[in-house]
C-alpha positions as CSV (number, residue, x, y, z in Angstrom):
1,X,2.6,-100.1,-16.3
2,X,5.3,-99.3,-17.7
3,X,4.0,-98.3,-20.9
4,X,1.7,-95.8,-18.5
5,X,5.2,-94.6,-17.3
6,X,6.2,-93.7,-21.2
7,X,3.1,-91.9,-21.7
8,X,3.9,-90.0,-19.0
9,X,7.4,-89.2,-19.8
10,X,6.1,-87.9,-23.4
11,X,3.8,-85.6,-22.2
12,X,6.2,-84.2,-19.8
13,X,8.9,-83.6,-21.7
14,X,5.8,-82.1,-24.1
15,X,4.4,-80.0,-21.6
16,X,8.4,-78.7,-20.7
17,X,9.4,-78.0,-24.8
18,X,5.8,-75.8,-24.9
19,X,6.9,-74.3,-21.6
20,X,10.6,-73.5,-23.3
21,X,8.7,-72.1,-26.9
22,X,6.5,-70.4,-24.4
23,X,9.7,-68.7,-22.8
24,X,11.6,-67.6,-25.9
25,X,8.5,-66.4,-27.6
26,X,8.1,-64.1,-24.6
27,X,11.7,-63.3,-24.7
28,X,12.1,-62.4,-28.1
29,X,9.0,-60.2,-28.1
30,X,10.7,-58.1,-25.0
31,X,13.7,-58.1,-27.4
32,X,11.8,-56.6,-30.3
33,X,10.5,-54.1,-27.7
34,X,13.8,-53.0,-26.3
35,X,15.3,-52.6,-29.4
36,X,12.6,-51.0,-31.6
37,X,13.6,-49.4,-35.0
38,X,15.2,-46.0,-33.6
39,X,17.4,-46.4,-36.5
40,X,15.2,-47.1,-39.4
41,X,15.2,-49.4,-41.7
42,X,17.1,-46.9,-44.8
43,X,21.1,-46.8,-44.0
44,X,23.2,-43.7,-45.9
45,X,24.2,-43.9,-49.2
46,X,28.0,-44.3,-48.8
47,X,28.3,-45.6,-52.7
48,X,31.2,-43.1,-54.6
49,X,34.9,-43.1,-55.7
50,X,36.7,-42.6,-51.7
51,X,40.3,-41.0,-52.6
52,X,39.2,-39.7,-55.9
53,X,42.8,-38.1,-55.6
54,X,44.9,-41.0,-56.1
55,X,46.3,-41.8,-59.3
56,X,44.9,-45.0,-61.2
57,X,41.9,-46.9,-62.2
58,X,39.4,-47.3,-59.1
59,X,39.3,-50.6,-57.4
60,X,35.8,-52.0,-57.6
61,X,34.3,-53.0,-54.1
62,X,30.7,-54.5,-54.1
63,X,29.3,-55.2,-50.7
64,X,26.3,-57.7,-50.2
65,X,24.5,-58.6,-47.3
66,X,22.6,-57.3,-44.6
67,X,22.2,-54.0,-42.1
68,X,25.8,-54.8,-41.1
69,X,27.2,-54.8,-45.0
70,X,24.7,-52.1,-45.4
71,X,26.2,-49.3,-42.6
72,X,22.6,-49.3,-40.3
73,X,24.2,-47.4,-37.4
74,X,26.9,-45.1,-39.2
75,X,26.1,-41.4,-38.6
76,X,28.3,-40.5,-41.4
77,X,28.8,-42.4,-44.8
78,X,32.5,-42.8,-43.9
79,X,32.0,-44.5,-40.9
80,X,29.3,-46.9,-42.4
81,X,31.4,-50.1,-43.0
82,X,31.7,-49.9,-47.2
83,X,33.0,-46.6,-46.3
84,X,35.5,-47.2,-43.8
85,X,37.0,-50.5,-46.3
86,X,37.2,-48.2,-49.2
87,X,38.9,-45.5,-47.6
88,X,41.4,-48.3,-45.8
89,X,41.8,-50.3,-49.1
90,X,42.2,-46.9,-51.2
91,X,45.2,-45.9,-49.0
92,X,46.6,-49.7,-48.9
93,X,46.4,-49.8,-52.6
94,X,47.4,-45.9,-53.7
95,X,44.0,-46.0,-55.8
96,X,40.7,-44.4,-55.5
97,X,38.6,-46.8,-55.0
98,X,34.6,-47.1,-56.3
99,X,32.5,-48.4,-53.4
100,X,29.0,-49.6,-54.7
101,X,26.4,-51.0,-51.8
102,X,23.9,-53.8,-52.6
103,X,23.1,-55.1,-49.5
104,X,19.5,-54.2,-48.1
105,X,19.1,-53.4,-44.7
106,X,16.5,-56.8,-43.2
107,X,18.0,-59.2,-45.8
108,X,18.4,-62.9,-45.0
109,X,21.0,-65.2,-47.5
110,X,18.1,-65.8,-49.6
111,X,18.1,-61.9,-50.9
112,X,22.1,-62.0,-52.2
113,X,20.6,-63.5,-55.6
114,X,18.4,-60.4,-55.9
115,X,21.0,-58.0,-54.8
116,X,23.6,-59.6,-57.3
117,X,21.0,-59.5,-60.1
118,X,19.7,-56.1,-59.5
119,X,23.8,-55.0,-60.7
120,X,23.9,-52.8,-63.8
121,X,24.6,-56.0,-66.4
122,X,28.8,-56.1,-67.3
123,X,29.5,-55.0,-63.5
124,X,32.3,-56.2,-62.1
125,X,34.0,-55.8,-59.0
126,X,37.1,-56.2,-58.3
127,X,36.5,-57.7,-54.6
128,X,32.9,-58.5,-52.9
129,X,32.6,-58.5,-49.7
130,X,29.6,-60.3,-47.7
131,X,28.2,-60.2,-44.5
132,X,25.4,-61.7,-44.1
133,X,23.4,-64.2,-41.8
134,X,22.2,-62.2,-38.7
135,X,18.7,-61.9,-39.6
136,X,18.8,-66.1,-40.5
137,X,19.2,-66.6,-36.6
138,X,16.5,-64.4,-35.7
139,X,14.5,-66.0,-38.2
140,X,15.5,-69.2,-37.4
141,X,16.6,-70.2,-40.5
142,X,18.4,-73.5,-40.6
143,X,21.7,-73.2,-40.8
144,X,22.5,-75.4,-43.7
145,X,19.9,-73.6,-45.9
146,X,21.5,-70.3,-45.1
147,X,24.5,-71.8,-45.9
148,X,23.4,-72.8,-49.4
149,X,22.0,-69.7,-50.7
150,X,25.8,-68.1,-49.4
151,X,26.8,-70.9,-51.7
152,X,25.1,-70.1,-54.7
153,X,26.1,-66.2,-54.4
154,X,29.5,-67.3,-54.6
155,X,29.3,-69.7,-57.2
156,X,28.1,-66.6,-59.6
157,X,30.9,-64.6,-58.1
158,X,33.5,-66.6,-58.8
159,X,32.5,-67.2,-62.6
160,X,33.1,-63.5,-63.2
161,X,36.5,-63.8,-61.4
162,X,35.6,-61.4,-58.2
163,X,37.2,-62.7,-55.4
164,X,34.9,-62.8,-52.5
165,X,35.5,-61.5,-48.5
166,X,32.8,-63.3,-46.4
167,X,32.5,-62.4,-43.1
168,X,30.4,-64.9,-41.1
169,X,28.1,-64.4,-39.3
170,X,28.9,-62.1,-36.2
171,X,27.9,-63.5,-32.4
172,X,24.2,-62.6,-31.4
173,X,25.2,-63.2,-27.9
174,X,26.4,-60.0,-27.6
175,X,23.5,-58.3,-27.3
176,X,22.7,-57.2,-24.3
177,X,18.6,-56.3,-25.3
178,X,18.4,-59.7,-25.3
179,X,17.6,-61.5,-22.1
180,X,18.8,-65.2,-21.0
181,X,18.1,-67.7,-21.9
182,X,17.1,-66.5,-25.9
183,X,20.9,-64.8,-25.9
184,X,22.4,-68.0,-24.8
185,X,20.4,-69.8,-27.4
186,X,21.4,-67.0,-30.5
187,X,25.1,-67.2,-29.9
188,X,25.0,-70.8,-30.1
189,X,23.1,-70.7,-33.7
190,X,24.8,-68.0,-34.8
191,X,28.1,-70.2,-33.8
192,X,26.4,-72.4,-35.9
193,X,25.7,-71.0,-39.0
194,X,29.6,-69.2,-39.3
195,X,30.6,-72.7,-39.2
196,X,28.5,-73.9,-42.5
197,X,29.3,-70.1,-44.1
198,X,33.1,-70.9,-43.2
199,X,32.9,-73.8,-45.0
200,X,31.4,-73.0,-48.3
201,X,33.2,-70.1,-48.5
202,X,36.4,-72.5,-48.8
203,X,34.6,-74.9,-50.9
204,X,34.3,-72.0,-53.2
205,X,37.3,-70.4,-53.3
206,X,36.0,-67.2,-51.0
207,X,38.3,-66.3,-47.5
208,X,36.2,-66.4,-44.9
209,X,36.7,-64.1,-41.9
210,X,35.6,-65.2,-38.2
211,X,33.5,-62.2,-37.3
212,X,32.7,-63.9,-34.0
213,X,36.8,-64.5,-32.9
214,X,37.6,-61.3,-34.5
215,X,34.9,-58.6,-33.2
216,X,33.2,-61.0,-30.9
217,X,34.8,-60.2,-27.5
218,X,34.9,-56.9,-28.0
219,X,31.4,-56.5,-28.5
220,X,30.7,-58.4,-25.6
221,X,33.3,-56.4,-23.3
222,X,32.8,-53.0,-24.7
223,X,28.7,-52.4,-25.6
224,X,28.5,-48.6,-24.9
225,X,31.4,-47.9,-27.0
226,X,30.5,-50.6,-29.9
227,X,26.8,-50.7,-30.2
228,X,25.1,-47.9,-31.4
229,X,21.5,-45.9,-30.4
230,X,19.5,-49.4,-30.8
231,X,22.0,-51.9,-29.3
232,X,21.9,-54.0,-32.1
233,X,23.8,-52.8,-35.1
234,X,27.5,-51.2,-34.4
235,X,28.4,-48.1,-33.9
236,X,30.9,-45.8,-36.1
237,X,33.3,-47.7,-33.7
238,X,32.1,-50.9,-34.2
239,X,32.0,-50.3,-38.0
240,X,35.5,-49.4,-37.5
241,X,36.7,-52.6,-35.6
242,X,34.5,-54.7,-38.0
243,X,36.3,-52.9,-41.0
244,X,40.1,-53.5,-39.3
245,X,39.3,-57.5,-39.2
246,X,38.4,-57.7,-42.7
247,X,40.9,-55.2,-44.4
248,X,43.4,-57.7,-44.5
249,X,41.4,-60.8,-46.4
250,X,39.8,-57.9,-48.7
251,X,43.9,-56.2,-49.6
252,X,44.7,-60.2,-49.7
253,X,42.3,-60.8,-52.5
254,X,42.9,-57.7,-54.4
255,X,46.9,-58.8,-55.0
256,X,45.9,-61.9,-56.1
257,X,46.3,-62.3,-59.5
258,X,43.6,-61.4,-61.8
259,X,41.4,-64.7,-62.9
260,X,39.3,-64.3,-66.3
């Protein structure tokens, strides 16, 4: 009997985890729907010297990532988010400043290796900033192997002496396309995963910057203004606020002094 009773608790709580798959596969294809690729899948080419006026050297600034590193959203290559921390840094600093983009719009952690390989050999920046892990969520990518191949890009990083800007992995419960319960269930991985990239970016020597504290309730509280035409990648004024939360790690790392 009461091994009958077992049986019978497995297959319920069988039948209810198929219902729940059922439910968030059906969620996530409404998702895809709402959404849609209104955007493209090409963001503008932002890469140039921003304040060519200024006296000095350029500062080096090498952004990895995803769409978000990329500028998917931007209408104008200022406002995509390389632009908008070059232009900031260059007018911190008093020096132009040489903005190259090698993050890939779609990319999960596992592309940083190709992006930093695919640098003209002897580059160096002076600060790399990444932002990446939006597109491990929504490919359910565990956490922790996400969270390695972030590891591994900084590792290389730091043997050429760039100091690294990461800025983890923003909240997914923000957006609205989404419907419940899915949303609930992104926020809490994408929690997740800025957790692990929080902590091998100290373990390596990288400052990490909580995309989620810093842009998170914002996002939630102002979507119109934030989001752009898809609802899923900012806006010129989200690429703004994302730009004013990491401007101070990325000036941070440039006064640092100068590792071989």
């Amino acid at each position: 009997m009461i091994r009958v009773r077992i049986l019978a608790a497995v297959a319920a709580l069988g039948l209810a985890a198929l219902g729940i798959r059922t439910l968030l596969t059906r969620q996530a294809a409404i998702a895809r729907h709402r959404i849609g690729k209104p955007l493209g899948e090409v963001s503008l080419d932002a890469d140039r010297v921003w304040k060519r006026s200024l006296d000095g050297a350029p500062i080096d600034l090498l952004l990895l990532g995803d769409s978000l590193a990329a500028g998917l959203g931007a209408e104008r290559r200022k406002e995509t988010l390389g632009g908008r921390i070059a232009k900031a840094v260059a007018k911190r600093m008093l020096r132009p400043v040489r903005l190259r983009t090698a993050a890939v719009v779609g990319s999960e952690s596992t592309a940083l290796a190709g992006q930093l390989d695919a640098l003209p050999d002897g580059y160096r920046a002076d600060v790399a900033v990444i932002v990446v892990g939006g597109n491990d969520v929504t490919h359910m990518v565990p956490p922790w192997s996400a969270a390695n191949e972030l590891e591994r890009a900084l590792t290389r990083l730091q043997e050429l002496g760039t100091p690294v800007v990461v800025g983890t992995c923003p909240d997914l419960g923000t957006l609205q396309p989404v419907p419940q319960p899915l949303r609930a269930l992104l926020s809490r991985m994408s929690r997740r995963l800025a957790l692990e990239q929080t902590r091998v970016a100290w373990r390596t020597g990288a400052v990490p910057v909580d995309l989620r504290l810093a842009v998170g309730p914002t996002f939630r509280e102002q979507p119109d203004e934030m989001f752009s035409l898809d609802r899923f990648h900012p806006s010129a004024a989200g690429y703004r606020r994302t730009a004013e939360a990491l401007l101070p790690a990325v000036e941070m790392a440039l006064r640092q002094p100068v590792r071989a």
